[in-house]
C-alpha positions in Angstrom: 89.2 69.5 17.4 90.1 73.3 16.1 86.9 74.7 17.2 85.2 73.7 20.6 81.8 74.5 19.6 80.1 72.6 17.0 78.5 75.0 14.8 76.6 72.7 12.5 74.8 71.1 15.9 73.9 74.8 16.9 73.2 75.4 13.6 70.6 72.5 12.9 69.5 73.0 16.8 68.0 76.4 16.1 67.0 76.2 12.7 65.2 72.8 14.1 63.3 74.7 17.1 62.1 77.7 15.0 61.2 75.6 12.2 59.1 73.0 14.8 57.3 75.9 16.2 56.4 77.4 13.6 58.2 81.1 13.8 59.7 83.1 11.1 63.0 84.9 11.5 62.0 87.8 12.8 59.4 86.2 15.3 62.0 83.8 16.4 64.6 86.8 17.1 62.1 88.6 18.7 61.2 86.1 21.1 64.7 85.0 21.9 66.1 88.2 22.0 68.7 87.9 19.6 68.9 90.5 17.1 67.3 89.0 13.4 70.5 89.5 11.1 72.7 87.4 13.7 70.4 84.6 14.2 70.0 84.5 10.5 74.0 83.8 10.6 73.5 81.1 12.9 71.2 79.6 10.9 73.5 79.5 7.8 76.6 78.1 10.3 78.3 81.5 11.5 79.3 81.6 15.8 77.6 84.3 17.5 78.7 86.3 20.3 79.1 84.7 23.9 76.2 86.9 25.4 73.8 85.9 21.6 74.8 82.2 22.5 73.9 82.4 25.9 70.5 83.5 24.7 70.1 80.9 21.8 71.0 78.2 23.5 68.9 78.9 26.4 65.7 79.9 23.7 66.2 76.6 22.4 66.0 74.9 26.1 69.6 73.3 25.4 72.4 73.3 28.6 75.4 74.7 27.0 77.5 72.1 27.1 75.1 70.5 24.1 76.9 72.1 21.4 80.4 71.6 22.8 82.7 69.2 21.2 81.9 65.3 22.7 78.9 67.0 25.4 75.8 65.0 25.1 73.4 66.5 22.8 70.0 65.9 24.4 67.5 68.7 25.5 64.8 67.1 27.6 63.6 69.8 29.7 60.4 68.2 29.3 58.4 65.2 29.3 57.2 66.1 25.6 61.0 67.4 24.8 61.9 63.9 25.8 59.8 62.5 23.7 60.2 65.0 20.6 64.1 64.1 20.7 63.6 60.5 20.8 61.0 60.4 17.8 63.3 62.5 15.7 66.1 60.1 16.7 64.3 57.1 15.1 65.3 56.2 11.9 61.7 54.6 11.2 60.2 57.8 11.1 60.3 61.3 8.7 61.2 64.6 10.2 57.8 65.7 9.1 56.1 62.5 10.6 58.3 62.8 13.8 57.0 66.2 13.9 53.7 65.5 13.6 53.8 63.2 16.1 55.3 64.8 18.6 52.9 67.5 18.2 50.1 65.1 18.9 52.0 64.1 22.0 52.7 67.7 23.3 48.8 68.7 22.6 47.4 65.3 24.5 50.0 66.2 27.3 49.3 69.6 27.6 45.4 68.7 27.6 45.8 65.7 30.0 48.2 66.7 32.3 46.8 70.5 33.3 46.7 70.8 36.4 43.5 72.3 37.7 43.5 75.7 38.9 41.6 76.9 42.0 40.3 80.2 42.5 40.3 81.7 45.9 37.1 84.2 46.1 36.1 86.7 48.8 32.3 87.4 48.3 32.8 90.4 50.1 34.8 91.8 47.2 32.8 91.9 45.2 34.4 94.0 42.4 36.8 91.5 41.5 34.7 88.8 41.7 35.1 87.6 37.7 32.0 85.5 35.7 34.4 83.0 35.9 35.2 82.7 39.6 31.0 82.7 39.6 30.8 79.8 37.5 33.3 78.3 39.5 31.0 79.1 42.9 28.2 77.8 40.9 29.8 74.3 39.9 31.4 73.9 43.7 27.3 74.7 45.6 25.9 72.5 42.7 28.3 69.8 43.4 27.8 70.1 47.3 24.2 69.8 46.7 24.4 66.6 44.7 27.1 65.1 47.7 24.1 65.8 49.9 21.6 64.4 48.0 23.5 61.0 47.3 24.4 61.4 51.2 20.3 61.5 52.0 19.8 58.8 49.4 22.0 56.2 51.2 20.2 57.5 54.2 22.9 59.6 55.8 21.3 62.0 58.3 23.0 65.3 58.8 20.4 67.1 60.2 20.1 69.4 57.0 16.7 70.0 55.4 16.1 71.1 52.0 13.7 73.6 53.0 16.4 75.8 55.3 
């Protein structure tokens, strides 16, 4: 092999990744801090520089070795990466269709498997305290209250009355 790197794999890597999320040239360079005329050369098979490939390959979520000669050419830094590789290695399916599936995939996952986030509040500071960390508040005493009630239903006796 004359060339260690496999240009066309780098090539239809990038092109692949900008293209499946959507971003023009410019955005794409912009976000991956590569300047636009020399990922456009990527794009159309030209090598870029060590320190651009350094930032392209890690933009695209690849480890290096990917585009090297025999290196496995997976990315799955990911569940949904996992997944987005696999359906657009299946012959059954359409780029387009594997891309519209594995959007569905990466939406449900990303819905599904947020975690929840908890807010810490101090009541005393009370300038920071956010309508949202109120609500919060609000949910969490309203939620208490109902454990209570169901507690007093089954005829658990804590002591507590309503009335204060």
């Amino acid at each position: 092999m004359d060339d260690p790197v496999d240009i066309d794999e780098l090539r239809r890597l990038v092109g692949d990744y900008r293209r499946e999320r959507g971003l023009s040239l410019r955005a794409a360079a912009e976000e991956s801090g590569v300047p636009l005329n020399t990922l456009s050369r990527v794009e159309k098979g030209h090598l870029p520089d060590l320190a651009n490939f350094g930032r392209l390959v890690t933009w695209v979520g690849l480890d290096p070795s990917a585009v090297f000669g025999a290196a496995p050419r997976e990315r799955a830094q990911s569940t949904t990466d996992t997944i987005r590789v696999s359906l657009h290695n299946d012959p059954r399916l359409t780029e387009k269709a594997a891309n519209q599936i594995a959007e569905l995939v990466s939406n449900l996952y990303d819905n599904l498997a947020a975690a929840e986030t908890n807010t810490r509040v101090s009541l005393r500071a009370d300038k920071t305290f956010t309508p949202r960390a109120a609500r919060q508040v609000g949910d969490l005493l309203e939620n208490m209250q109902a454990a209570l009630r169901a507690d007093d239903a089954l005829g658990t006796d804590y002591g507590w009355d309503e009335e204060g």
